[in-house]
C-alpha positions in Angstrom: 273.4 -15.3 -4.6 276.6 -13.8 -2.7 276.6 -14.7 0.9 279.1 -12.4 1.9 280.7 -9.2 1.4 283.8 -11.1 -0.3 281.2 -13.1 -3.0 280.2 -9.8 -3.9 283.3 -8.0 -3.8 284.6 -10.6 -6.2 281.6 -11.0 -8.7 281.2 -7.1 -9.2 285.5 -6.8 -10.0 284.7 -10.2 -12.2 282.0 -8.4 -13.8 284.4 -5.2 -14.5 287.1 -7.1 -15.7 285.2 -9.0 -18.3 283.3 -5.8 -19.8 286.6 -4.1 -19.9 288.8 -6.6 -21.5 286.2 -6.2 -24.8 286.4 -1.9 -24.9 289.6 -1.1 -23.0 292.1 -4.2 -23.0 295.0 -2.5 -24.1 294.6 0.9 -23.5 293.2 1.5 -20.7 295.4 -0.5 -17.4 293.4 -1.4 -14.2 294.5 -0.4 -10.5 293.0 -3.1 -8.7 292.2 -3.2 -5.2 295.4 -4.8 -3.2 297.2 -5.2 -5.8 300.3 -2.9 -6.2 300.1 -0.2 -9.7 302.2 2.8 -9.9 301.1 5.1 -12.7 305.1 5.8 -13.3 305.7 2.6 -14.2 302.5 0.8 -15.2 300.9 3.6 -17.5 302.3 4.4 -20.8 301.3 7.1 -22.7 302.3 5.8 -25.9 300.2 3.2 -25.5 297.6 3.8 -22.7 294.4 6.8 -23.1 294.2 6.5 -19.3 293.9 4.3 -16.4 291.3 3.5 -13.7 291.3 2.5 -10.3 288.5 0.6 -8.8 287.2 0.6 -5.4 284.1 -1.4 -3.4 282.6 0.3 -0.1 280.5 -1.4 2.0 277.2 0.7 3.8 275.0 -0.1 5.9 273.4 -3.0 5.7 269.6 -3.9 7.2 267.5 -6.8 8.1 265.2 -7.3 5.2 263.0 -10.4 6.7 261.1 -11.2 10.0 262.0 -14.9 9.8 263.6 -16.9 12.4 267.6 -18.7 11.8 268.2 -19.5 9.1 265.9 -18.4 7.1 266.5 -14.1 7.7 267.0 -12.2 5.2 269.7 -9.7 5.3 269.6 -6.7 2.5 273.4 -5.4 2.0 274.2 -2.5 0.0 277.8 -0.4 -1.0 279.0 1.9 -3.4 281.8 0.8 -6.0 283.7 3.6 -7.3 286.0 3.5 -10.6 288.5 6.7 -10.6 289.4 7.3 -13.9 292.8 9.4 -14.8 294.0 10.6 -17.8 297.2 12.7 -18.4 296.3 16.5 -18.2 297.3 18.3 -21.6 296.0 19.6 -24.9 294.3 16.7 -26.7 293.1 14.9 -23.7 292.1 16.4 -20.3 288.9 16.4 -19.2 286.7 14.9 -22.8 289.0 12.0 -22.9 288.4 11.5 -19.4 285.1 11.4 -19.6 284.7 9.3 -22.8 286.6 6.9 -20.2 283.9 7.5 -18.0 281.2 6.7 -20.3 282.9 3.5 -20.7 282.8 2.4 -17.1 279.4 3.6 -17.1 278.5 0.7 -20.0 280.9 -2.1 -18.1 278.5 -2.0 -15.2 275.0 0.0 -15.2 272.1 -2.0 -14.5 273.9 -5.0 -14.4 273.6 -7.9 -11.8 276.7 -9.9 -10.9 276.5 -13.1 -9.3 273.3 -11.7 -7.9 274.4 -8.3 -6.9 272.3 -6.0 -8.3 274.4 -2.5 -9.9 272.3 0.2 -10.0 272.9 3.1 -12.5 276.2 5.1 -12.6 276.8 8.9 -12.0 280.0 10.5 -13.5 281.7 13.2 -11.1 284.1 15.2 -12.8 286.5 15.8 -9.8 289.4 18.0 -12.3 292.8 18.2 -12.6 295.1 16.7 -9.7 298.7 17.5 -10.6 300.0 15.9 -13.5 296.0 13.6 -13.9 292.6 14.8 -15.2 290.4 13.1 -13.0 286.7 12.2 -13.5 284.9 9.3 -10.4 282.2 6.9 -11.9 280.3 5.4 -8.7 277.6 2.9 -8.7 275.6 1.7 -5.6 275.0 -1.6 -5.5 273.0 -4.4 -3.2 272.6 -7.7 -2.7 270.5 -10.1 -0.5 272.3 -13.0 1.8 270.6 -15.4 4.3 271.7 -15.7 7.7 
């Protein structure tokens, strides 16, 4: 069980990574969070259907127990949020975009990672942004810590 916010953070981009690397290794780069991408230079596309940039948000989170230190329950919940982009254009646009999306939606519906429990995923199509088709994938999530 996660016992922060950090745990959790890192089991659900754990559990990402590892369900991506069997559909979308190669095609399909990953904007993760602090780490520096530029679609310019780090999407190709040659080589590369689209690319997708994950996100975790925290929410509010609630006391789920009545018992004394150190045995309370705390119930923590968040949203993670995968934008998915593909170039706009005859041939791909918006269907490949959310073939992507169906994808994300396998990589991390009903899963539970580490002990955060992912709940079931809802695809947005948000449209074209410049030179991107763009279709969001969010998820909300929860886990339990002890405090």
């Amino acid at each position: 069980m996660p016992t922060t916010f950090s745990d959790a953070t890192d089991a659900i981009l754990g559990e990402f990574r590892d369900a991506w690397a069997i559909s979308h290794a190669t095609d399909c780069p990953i904007a993760w969070p602090s780490v520096a991408f530029d679609p310019k230079t780090d999407f190709d596309p040659e080589d590369h259907v689209a690319w997708v940039r994950v996100s975790i948000q925290g929410g509010e989170a609630q006391q789920a127990s009545l018992a004394a230190p150190p045995n309370r329950l705390f119930r923590v919940v968040g949203v993670i949020l995968v934008q998915v982009f593909v170039p706009s254009g005859p041939g791909l646009g918006l269907s490949t975009a959310l073939g992507v999306a169906d994808d994300v939606v396998s990589a991390l519906e009903g899963k539970n990672a580490g002990g955060v429990a992912i709940r079931a995923g809802s695809i947005n199509p948000v449209g074209r942004d410049g030179e991107w088709e763009q279709v969001n994938v969010s998820f909300a999530f929860r886990f339990d810590r002890d405090a």
